[in-house]
N, C-alpha and C positions, 0 to 999 in steps of 0.2 A: 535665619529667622528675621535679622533686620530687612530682607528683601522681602519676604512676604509681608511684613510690615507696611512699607512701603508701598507696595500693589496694594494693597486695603485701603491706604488711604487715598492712591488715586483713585480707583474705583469708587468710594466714596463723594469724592470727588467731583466725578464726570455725572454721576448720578445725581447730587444738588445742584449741578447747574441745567442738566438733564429736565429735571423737575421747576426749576425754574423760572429756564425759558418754555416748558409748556403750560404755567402756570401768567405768564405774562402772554401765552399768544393767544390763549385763549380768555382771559380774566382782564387785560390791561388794554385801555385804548384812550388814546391821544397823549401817549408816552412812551418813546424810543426805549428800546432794549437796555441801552444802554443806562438811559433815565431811573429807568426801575432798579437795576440792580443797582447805581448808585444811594436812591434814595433806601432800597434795605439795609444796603450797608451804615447808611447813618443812624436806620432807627435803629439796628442792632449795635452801635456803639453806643448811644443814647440808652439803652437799655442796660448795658453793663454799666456806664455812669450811675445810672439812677442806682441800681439794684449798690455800687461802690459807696454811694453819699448815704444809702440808705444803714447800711454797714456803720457808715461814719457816725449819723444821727445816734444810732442806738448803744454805741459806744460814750456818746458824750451823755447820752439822757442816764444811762446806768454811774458813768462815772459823777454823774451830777447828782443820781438818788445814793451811792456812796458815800459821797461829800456830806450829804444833810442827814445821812444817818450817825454819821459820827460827831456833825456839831450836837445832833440832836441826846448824842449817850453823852456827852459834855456840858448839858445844861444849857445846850445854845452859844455856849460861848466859843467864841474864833480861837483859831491853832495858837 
């Protein structure tokens, strides 16, 4: 099983890069192969950052509407 596994994912694989040097030979100009795949690679980090801060953000704004519901059952007043 784990070796079929493994054949799936090269294949997978050989197919994204398949796809994205015909994607760069045909769509991309006045930027090396290499340029291109470099620059995806950083918007797709940049894309996991954002979507991670974005995480972040929404953890603190709920942890901050938490905080102001419970000064707020308390009369306003601090812990």
């Amino acid at each position: 099983m784990e070796f079929i596994l493994k054949e799936r994912i090269e294949e997978v694989r050989r197919e994204n890069e398949r796809r994205t040097w015909e994607l760069w030979l045909h769509k991309v100009w006045g930027q090396s192969y290499k340029e291109f795949c470099d620059e995806a690679v950083e918007h797709a980090e940049n894309q996991v950052r954002a979507m991670q801060m974005d995480k972040t953000d929404i953890r603190h704004a709920a942890d901050t509407a938490l905080n102001t519901l419970t000064l707020l059952r308390r009369g306003g007043e601090p812990c």
